[in-house]
N, C-alpha and C positions, 0 to 999 in steps of 0.2 A: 951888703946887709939885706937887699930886697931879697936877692940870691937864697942866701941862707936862711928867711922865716919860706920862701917858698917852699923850700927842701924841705924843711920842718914839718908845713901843712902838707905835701902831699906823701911826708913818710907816716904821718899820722894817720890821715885818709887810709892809707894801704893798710897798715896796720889794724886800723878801727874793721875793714873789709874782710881781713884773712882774720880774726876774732869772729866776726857774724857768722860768714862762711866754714871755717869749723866747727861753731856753735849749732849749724843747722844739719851737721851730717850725724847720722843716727847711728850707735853702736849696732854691731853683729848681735842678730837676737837668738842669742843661747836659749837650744833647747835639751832640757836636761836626758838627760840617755834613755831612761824611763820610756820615755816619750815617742825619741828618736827611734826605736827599736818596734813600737804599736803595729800591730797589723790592725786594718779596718775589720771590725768583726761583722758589719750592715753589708749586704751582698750592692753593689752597685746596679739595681735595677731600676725599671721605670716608677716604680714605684718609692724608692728611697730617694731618686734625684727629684722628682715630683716633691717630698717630702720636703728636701733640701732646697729645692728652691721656693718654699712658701715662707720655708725661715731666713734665707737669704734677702728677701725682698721687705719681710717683717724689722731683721736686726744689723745685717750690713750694705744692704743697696746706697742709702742715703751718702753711706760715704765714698764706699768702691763702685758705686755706678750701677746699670744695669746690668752691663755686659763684661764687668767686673776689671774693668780699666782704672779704677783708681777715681775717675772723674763723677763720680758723685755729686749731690746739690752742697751737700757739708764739708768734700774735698777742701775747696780754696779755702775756708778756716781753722782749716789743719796746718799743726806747723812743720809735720814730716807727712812726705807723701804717703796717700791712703794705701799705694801698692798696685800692680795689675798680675791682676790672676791668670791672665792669657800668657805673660810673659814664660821664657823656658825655664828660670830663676825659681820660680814659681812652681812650676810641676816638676822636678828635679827635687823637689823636698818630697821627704815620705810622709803618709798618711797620719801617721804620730803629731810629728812636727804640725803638721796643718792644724790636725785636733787641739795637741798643747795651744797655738797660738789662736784658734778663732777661741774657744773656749777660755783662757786663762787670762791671754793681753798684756799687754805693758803700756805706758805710757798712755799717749794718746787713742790707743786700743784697746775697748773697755773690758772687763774681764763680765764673762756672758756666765757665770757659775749658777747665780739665781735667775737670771733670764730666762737659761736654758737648761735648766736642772737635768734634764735626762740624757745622760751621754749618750743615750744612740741617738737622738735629733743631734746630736753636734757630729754624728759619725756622719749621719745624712746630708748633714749639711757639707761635710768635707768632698762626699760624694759626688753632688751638686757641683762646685765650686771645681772639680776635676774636668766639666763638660766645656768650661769657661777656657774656649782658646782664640 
């Protein structure tokens, strides 16, 4: 009998573990073709990554870090990680896709629409955000 409620609690245990642990893996973030297809129309100079990193420090340091690892002061109360921009993952996505997603957001990633109303600060900032390895 001991046997059998043991079994019980540690198939439950597992159970309860492989729920949390699914629960915490984040869907592929669809970017719509629109998006994916964008060439950067801001020339990447000193002057736009300057640009880009006054906004990067203003609207997403706190979470992605300084040096854009993810590790931010706001990180650990995120329930999916913040992301690291150094990573290959990372720059292996096109200019679009970065646009779409610093700009638009899902979940826990806020959508920056009236934040940063002028698409080309969100070009700049994508700019920025390229120097980050």
């Amino acid at each position: 009998m001991k046997n059998g409620i043991l079994k019980f609690m540690v198939l439950t245990g597992l159970t309860i573990g492989l729920f949390a642990f699914v629960e915490t893996q984040t869907d592929p973030w669809e970017v719509p073709d629109k998006y994916k297809s964008m060439k950067n129309p801001v020339a990447s100079d000193s002057e736009s990554i300057s640009i880009g990193k006054t906004l990067y420090n203003q609207h997403c340091k706190s979470c992605h870090g300084k040096e854009g690892l993810g590790d931010g002061p706001k990180a650990a109360q995120l329930d999916t990680p913040a992301g690291d921009f150094s990573a290959p993952e990372f720059h292996a996505q096109s200019d679009g896709a970065l646009f779409y997603k610093s700009w638009i957001g899902r979940d826990e990633m806020p959508n920056f629409e009236k934040k940063i109303p002028d698409e080309e600060d969100v070009w700049h900032l994508v700019n920025f955000m390229r120097t980050l390895e």
